[in-house]
Jmol script that loads the backbone (N, CA, C; Angstrom):
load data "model"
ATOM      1  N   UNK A   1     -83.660   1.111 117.958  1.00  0.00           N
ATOM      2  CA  UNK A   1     -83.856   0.093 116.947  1.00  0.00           C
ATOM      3  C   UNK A   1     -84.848  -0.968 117.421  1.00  0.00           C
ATOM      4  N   UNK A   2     -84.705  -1.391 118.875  1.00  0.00           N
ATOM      5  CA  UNK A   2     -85.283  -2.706 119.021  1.00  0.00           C
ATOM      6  C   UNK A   2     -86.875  -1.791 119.890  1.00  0.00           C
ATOM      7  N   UNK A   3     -88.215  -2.360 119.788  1.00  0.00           N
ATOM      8  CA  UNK A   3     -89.094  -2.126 120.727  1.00  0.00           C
ATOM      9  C   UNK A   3     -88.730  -2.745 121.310  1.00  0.00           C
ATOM     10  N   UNK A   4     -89.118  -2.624 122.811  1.00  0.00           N
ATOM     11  CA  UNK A   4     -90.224  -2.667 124.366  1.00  0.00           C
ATOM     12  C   UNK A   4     -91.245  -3.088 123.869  1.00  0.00           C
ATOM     13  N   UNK A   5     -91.895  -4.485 124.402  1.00  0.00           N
ATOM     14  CA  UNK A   5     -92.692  -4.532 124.326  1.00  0.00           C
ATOM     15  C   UNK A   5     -93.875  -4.121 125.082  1.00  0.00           C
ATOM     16  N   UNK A   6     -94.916  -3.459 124.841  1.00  0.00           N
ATOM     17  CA  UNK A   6     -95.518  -2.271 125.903  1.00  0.00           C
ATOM     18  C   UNK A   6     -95.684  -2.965 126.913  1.00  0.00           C
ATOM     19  N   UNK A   7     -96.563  -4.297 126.729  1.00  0.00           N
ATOM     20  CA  UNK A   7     -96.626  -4.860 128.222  1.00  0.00           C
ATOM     21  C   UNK A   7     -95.743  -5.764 128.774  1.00  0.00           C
ATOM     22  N   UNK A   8     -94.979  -5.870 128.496  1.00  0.00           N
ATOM     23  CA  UNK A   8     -93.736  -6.301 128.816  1.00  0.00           C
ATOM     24  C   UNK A   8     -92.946  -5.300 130.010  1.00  0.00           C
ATOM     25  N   UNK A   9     -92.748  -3.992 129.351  1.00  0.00           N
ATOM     26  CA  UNK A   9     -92.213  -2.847 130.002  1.00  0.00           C
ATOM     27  C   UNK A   9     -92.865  -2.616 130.898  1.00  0.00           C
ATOM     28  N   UNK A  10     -94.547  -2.281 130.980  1.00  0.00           N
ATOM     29  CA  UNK A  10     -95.163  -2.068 131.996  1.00  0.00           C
ATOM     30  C   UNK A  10     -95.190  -2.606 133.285  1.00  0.00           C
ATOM     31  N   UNK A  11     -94.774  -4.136 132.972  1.00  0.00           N
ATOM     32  CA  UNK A  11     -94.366  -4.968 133.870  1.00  0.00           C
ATOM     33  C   UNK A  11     -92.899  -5.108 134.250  1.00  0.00           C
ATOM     34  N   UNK A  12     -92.131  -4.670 134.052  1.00  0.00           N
ATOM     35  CA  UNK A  12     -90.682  -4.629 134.074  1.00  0.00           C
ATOM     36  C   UNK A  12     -90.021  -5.945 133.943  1.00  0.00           C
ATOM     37  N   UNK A  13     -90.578  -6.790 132.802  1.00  0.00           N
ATOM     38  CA  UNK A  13     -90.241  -8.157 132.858  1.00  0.00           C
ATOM     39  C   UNK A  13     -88.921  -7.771 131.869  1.00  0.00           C
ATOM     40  N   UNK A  14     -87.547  -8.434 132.026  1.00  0.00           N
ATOM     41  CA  UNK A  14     -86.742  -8.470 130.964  1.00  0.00           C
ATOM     42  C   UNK A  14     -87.042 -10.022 130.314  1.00  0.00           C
ATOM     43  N   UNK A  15     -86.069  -9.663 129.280  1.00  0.00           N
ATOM     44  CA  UNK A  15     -86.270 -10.921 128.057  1.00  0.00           C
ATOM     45  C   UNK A  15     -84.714 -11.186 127.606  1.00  0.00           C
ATOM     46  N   UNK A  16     -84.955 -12.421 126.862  1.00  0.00           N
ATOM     47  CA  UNK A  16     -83.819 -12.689 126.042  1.00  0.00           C
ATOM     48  C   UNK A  16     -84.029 -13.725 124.857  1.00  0.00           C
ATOM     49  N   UNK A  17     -83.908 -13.254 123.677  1.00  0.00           N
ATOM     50  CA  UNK A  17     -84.176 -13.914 122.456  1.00  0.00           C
ATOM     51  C   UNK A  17     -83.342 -14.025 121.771  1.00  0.00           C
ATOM     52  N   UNK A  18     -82.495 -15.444 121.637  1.00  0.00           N
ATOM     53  CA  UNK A  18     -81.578 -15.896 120.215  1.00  0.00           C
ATOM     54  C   UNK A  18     -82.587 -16.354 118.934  1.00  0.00           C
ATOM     55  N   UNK A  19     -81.777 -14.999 117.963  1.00  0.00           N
ATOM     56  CA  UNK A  19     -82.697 -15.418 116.595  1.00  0.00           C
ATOM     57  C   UNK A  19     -82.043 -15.963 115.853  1.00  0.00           C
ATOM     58  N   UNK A  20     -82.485 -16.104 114.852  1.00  0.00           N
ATOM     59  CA  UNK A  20     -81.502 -16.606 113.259  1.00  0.00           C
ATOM     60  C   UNK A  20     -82.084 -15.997 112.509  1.00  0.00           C
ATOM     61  N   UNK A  21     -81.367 -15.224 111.254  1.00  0.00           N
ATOM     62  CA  UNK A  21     -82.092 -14.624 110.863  1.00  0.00           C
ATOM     63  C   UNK A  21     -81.503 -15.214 109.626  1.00  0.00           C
ATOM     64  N   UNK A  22     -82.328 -15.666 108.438  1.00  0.00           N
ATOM     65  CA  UNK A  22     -82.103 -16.185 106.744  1.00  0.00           C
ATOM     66  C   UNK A  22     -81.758 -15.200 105.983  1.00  0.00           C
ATOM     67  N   UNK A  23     -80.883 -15.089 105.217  1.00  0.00           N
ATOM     68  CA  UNK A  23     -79.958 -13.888 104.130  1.00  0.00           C
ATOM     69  C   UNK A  23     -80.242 -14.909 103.045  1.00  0.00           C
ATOM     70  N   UNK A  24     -80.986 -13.797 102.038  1.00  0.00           N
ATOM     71  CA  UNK A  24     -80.484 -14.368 100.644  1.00  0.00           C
ATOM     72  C   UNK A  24     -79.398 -14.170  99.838  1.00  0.00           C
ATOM     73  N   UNK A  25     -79.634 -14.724  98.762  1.00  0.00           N
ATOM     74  CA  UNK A  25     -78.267 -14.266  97.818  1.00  0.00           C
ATOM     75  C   UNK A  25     -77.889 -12.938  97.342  1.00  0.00           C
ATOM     76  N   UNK A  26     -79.470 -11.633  97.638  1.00  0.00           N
ATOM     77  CA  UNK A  26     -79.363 -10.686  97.197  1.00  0.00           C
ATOM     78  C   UNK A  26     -79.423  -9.920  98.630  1.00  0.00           C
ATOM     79  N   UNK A  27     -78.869 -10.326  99.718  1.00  0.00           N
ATOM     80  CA  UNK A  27     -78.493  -9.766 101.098  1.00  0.00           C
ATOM     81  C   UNK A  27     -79.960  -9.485 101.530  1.00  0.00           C
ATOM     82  N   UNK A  28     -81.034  -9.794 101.308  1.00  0.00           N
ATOM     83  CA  UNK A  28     -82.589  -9.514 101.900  1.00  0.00           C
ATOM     84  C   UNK A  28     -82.818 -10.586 102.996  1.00  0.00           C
ATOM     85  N   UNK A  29     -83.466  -9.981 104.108  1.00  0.00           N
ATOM     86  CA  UNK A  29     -84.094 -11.165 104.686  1.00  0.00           C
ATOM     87  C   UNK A  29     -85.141 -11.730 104.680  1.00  0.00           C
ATOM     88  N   UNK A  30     -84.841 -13.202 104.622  1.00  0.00           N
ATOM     89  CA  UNK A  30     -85.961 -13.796 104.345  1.00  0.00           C
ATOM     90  C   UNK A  30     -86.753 -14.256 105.028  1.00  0.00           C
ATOM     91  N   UNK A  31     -86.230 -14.664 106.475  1.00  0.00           N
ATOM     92  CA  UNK A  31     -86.990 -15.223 107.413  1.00  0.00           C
ATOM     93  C   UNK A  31     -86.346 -15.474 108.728  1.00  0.00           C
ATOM     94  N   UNK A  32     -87.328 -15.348 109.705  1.00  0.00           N
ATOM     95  CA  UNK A  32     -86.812 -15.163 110.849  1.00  0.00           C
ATOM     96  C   UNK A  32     -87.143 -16.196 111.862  1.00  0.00           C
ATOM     97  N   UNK A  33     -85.955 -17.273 112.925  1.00  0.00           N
ATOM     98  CA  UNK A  33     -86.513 -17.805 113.437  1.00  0.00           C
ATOM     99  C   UNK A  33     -85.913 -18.123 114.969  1.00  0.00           C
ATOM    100  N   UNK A  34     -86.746 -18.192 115.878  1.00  0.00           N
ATOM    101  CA  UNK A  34     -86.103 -17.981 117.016  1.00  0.00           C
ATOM    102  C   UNK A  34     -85.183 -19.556 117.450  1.00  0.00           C
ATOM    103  N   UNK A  35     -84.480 -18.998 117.868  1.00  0.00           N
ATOM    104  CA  UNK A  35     -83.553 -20.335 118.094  1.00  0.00           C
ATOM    105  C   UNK A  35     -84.114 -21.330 119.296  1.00  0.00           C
ATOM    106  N   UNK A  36     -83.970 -20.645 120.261  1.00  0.00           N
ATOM    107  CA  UNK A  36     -84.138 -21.135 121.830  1.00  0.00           C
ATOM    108  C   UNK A  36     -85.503 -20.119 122.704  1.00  0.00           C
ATOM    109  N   UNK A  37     -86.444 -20.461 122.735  1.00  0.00           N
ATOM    110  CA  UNK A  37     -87.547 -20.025 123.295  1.00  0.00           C
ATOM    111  C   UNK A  37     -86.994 -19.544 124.937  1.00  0.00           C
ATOM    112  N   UNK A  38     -86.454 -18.284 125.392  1.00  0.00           N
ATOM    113  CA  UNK A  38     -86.102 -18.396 126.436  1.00  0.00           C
ATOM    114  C   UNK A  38     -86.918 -17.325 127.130  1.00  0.00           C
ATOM    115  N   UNK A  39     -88.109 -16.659 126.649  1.00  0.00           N
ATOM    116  CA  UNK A  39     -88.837 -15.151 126.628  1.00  0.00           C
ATOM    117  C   UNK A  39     -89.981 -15.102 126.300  1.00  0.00           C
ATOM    118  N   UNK A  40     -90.780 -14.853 127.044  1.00  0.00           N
ATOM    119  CA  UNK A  40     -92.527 -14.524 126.730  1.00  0.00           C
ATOM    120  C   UNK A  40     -92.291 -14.231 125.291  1.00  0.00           C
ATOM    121  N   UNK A  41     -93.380 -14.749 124.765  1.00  0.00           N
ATOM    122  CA  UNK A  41     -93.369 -14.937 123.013  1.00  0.00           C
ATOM    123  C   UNK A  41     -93.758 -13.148 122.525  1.00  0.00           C
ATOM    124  N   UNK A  42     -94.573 -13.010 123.309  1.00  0.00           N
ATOM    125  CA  UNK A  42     -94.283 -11.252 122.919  1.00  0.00           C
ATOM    126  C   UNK A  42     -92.839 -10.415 122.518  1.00  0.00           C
ATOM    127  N   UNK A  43     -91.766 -10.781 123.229  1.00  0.00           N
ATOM    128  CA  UNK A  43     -90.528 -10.581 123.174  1.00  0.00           C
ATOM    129  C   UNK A  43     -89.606 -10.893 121.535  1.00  0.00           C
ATOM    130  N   UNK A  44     -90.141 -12.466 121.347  1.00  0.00           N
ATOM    131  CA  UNK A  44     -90.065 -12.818 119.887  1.00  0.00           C
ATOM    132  C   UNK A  44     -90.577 -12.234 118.944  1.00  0.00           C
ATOM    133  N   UNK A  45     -91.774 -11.790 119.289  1.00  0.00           N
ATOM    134  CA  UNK A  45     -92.674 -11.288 117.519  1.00  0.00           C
ATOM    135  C   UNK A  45     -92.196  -9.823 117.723  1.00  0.00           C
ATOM    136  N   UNK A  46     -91.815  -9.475 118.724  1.00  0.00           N
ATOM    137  CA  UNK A  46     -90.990  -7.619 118.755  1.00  0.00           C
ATOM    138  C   UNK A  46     -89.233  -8.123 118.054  1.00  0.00           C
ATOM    139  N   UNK A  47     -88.946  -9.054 118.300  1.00  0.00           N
ATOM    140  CA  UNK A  47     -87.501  -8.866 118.277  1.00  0.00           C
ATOM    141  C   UNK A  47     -87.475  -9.507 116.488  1.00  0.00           C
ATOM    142  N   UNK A  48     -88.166 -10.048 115.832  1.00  0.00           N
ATOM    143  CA  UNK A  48     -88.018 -10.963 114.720  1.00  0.00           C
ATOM    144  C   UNK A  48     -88.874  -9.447 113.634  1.00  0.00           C
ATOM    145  N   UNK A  49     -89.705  -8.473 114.076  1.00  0.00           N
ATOM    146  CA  UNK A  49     -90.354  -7.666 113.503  1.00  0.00           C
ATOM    147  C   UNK A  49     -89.624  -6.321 113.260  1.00  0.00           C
ATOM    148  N   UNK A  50     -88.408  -6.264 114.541  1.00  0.00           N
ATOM    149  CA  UNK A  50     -87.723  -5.044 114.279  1.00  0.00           C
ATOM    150  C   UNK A  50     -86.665  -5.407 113.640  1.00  0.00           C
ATOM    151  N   UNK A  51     -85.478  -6.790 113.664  1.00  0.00           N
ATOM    152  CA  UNK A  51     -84.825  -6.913 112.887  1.00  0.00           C
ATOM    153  C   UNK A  51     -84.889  -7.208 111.720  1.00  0.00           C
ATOM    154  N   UNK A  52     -85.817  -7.587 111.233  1.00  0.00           N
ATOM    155  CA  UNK A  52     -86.269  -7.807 109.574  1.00  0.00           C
ATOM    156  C   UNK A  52     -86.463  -6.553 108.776  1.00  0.00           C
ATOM    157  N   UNK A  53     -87.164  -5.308 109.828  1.00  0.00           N
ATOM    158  CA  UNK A  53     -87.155  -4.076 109.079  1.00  0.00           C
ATOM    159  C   UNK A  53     -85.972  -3.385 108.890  1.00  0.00           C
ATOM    160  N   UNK A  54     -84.735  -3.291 110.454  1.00  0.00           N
ATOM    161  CA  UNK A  54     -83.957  -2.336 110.623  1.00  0.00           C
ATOM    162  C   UNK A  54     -82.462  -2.952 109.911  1.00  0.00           C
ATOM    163  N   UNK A  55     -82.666  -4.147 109.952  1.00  0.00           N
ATOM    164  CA  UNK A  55     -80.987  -4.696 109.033  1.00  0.00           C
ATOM    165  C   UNK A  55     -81.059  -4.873 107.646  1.00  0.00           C
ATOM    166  N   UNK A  56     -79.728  -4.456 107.812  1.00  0.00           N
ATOM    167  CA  UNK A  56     -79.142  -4.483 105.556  1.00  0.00           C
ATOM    168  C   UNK A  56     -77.990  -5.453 105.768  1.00  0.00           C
ATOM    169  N   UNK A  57     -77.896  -6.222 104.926  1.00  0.00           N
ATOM    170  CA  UNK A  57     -76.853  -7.179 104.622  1.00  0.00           C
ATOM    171  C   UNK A  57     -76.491  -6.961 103.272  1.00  0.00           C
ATOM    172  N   UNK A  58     -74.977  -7.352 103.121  1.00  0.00           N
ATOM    173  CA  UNK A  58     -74.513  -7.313 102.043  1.00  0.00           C
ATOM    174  C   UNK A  58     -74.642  -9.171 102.069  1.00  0.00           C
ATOM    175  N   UNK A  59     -74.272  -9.326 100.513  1.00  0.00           N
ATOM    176  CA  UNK A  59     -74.960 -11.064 100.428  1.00  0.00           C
ATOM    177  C   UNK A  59     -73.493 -11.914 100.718  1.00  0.00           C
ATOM    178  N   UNK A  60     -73.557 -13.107 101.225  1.00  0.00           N
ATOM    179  CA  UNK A  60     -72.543 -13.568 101.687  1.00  0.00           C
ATOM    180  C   UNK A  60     -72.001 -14.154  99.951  1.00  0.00           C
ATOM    181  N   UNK A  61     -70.750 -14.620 100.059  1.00  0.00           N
ATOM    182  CA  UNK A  61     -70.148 -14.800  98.565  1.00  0.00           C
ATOM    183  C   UNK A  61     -69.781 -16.658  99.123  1.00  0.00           C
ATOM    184  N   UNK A  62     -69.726 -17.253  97.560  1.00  0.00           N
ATOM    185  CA  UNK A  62     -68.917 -18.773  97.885  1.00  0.00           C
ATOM    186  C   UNK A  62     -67.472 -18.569  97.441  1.00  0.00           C
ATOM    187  N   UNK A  63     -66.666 -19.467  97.215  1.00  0.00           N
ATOM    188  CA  UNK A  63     -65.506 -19.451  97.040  1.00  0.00           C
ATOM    189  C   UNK A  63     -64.983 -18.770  95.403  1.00  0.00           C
ATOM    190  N   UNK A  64     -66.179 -18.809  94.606  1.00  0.00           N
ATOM    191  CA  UNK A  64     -66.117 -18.182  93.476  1.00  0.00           C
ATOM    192  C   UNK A  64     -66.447 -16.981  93.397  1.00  0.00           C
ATOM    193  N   UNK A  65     -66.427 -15.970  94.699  1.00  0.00           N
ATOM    194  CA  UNK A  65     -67.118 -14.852  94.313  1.00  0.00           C
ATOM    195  C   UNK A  65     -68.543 -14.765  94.359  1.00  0.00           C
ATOM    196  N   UNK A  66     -69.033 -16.052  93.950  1.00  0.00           N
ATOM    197  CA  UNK A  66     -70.776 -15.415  93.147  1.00  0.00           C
ATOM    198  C   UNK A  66     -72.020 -15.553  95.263  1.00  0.00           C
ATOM    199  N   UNK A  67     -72.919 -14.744  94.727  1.00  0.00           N
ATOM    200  CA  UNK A  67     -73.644 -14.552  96.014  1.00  0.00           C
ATOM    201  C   UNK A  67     -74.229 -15.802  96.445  1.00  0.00           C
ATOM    202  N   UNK A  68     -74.491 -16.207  97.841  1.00  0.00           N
ATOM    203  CA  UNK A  68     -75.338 -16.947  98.016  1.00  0.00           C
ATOM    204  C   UNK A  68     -76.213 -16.791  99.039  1.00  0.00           C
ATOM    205  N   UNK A  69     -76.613 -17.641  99.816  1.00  0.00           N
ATOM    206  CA  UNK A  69     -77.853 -17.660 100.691  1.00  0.00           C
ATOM    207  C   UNK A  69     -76.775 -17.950 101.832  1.00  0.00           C
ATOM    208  N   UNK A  70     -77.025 -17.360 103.314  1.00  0.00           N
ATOM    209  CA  UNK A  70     -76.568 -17.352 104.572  1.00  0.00           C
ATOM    210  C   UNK A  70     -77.426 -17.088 105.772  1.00  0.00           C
ATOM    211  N   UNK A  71     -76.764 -16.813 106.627  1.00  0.00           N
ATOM    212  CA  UNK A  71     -77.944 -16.890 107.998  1.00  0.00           C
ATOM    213  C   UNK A  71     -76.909 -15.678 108.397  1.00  0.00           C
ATOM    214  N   UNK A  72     -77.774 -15.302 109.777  1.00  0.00           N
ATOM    215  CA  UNK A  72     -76.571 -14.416 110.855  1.00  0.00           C
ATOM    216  C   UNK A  72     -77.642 -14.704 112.269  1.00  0.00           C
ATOM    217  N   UNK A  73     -76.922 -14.790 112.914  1.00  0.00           N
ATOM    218  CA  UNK A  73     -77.155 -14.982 114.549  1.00  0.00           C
ATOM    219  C   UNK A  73     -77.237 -13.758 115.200  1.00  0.00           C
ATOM    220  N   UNK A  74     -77.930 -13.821 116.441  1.00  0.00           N
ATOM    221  CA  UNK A  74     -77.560 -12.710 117.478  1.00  0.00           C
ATOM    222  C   UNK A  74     -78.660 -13.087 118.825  1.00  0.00           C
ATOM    223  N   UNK A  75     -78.472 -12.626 119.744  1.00  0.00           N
ATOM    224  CA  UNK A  75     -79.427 -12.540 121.055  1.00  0.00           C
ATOM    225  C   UNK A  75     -79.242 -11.008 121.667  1.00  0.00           C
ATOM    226  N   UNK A  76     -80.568 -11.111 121.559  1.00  0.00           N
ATOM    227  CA  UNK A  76     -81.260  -9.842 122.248  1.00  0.00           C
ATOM    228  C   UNK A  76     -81.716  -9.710 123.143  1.00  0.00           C
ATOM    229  N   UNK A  77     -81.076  -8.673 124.036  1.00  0.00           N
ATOM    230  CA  UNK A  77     -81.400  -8.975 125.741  1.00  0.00           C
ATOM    231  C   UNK A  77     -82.363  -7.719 126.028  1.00  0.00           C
ATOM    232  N   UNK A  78     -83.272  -7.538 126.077  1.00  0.00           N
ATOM    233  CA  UNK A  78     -84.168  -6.910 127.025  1.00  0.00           C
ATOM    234  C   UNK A  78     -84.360  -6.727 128.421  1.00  0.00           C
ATOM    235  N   UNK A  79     -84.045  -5.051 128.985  1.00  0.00           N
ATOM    236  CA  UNK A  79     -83.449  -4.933 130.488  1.00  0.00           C
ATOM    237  C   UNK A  79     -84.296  -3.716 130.684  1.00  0.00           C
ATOM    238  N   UNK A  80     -84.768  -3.776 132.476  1.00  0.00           N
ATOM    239  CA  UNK A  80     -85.327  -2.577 132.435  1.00  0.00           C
ATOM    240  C   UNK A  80     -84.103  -1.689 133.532  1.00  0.00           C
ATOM    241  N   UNK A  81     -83.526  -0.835 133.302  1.00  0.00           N
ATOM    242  CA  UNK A  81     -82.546  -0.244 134.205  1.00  0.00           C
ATOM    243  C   UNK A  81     -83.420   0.555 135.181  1.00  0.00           C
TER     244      UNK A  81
END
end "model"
wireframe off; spacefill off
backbone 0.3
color backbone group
């Protein structure tokens, strides 16, 4: 799911990127933004480019049922074993 970034890998540098990622009301994402800069920025535009393509959300609901707009979190660790 996630790239390597080529020169990243070549170099055996690991990474780590907390994103946020924006959910609309119709579970699409809308936008992606890194939380905490902790990773050669190469690391970011791989990690914000593969999760925007590879995730589906269902849309978060309010107390009435009806859809709204949400976020979801995560950090992505990049390792070379």
């Amino acid at each position: 799911m996630m790239d390597y970034p080529p020169k990243m890998l070549a170099k055996g540098m690991p990474g780590v990127v907390n994103v946020r990622l924006a959910i609309d009301e119709r579970g699409n994402v809308a936008g992606c933004s890194i939380q905490m800069p902790l990773a050669d920025p190469a690391f970011e535009k791989s990690t914000c480019a593969d999760l925007q393509h590879a995730l589906e959300f269902e849309p978060a609901l309010d107390q009435n049922g009806k859809p709204v707009a949400s976020y979801w979190v995560t950090l992505v660790d990049f390792r070379v074993d």
